[in-house]
C-alpha positions in Angstrom: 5.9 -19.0 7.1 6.1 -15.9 9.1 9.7 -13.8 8.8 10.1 -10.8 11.2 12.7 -7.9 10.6 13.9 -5.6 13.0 15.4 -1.7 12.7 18.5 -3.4 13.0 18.1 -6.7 10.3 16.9 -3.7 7.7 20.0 -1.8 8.3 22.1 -4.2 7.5 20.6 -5.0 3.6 22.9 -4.4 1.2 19.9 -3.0 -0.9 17.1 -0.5 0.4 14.6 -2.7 1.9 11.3 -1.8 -0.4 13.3 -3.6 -3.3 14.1 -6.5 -0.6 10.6 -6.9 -0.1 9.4 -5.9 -3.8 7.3 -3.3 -2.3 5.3 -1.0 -4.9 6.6 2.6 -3.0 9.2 4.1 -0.9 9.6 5.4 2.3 12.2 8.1 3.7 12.3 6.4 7.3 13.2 3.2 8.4 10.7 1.3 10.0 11.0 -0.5 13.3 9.7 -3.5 11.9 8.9 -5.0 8.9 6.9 -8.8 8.9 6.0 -11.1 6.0 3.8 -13.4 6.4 1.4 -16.0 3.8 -1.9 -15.9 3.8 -3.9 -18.3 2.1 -7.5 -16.4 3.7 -7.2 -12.8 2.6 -10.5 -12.2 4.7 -7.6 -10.1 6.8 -7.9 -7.3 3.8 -11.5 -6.9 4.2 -11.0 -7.1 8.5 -8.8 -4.1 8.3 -10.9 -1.8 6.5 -13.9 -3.0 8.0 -13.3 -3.2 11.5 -10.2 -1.6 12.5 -10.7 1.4 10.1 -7.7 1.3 7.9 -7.7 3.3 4.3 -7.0 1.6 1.3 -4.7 3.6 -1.0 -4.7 3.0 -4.5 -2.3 4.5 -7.1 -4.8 4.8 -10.8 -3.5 5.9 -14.1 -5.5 9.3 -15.1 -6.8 7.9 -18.2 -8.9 5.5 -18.6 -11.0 6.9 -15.7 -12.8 3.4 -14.4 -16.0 3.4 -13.6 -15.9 1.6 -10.4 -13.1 4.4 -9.0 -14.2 7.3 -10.3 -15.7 9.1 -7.2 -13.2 7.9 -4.8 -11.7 10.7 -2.8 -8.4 11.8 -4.6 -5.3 12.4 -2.2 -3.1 13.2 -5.0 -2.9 13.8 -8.7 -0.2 14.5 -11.3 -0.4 15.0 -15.3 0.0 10.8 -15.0 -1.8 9.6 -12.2 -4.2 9.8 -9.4 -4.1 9.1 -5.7 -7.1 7.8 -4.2 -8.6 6.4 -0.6 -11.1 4.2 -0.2 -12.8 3.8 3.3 -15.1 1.0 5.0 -18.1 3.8 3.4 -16.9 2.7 -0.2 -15.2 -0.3 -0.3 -17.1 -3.3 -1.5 -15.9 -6.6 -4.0 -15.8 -5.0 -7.0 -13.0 -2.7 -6.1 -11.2 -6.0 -4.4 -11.6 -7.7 -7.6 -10.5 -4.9 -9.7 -7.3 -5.4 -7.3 -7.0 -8.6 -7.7 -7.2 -8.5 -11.5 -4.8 -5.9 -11.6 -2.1 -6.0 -8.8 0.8 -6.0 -11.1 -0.6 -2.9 -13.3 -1.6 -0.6 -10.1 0.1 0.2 -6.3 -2.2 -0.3 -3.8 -1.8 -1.0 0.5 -3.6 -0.3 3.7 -3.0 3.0 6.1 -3.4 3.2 9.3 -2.9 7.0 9.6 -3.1 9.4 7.5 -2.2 12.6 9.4 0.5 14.7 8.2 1.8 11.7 5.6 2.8 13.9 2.3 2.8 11.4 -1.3 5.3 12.3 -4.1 3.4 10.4 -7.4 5.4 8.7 -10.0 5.7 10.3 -13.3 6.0 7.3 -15.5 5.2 3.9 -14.4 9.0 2.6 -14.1 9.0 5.0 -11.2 7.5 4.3 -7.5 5.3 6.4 -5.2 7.1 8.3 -2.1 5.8 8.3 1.3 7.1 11.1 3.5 6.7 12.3 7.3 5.3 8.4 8.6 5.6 8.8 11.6 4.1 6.4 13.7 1.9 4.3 11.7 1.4 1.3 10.0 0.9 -0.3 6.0 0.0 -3.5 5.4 1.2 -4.2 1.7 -1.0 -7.9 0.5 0.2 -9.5 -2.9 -2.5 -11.9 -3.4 -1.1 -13.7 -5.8 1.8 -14.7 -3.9 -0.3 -15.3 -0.8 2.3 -12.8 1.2 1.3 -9.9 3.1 4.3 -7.5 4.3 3.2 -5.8 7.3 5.4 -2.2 7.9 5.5 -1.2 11.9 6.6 2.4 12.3 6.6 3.3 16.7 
């Protein structure tokens, strides 16, 4: 199943289109596109931050500092939570499995860019992060229990 959205398709949602999609942050611009597509291989994770240098952000809780995160390169931080990047130079399994293990407790997606891109963190965890000034870029969003992977096309 592949489902494509244009500009156009996301304008006319009743509801903003991160909650149409169930998407862990918000974004102050419209994209030009937004696909979803299932995976049943998420090899495609890996291939993006291997090969076509894409940075995995992940969204932590300040305390408990985990062991396997806790020299990442932090983007952000707040009294609550941290903001970190992982590259191709850090990533390995563990930090997919601790992904996997805990995609409904943390916010995590691929970057294409990060020039310019300012972060607003949550305060509490009913909140979401805020992305501002995308630009042109692109975040792929994998839920890998739902085999889908949203892919967000800015031009």
């Amino acid at each position: 199943m592949k489902r494509t959205y244009s500009n156009l398709d996301l304008r006319k949602l009743d509801d903003r289109f991160e909650n149409e999609f169930s998407l862990t942050f918000e974004i102050d611009t419209l994209p030009k596109q937004v696909e979803e597509m299932c995976l049943k291989d998420f090899n495609r994770f890996e291939e993006l931050i291997y090969s076509n240098n894409y940075k995995l952000i992940i969204s932590i809780p300040c305390i408990p500092v985990l062991k396997i995160l806790k020299n990442l390169e932090i983007i952000e931080e707040n009294n609550s939570f941290k903001l970190v990047k992982v590259t191709k130079q850090n990533f390995n399994i563990e930090i997919k499995q601790f992904l996997i293990e805990n995609e409904f407790s943390v916010t995590f997606f691929l970057l294409k860019e990060m020039n310019k891109i300012s972060f607003v963190l949550p305060k509490t965890s009913g909140e979401r992060i805020k992305l501002h000034d995308i630009n042109r870029n692109v975040i792929y969003y994998f839920q890998f229990e739902f085999e889908v992977c949203t892919i967000i096309t800015w031009e």
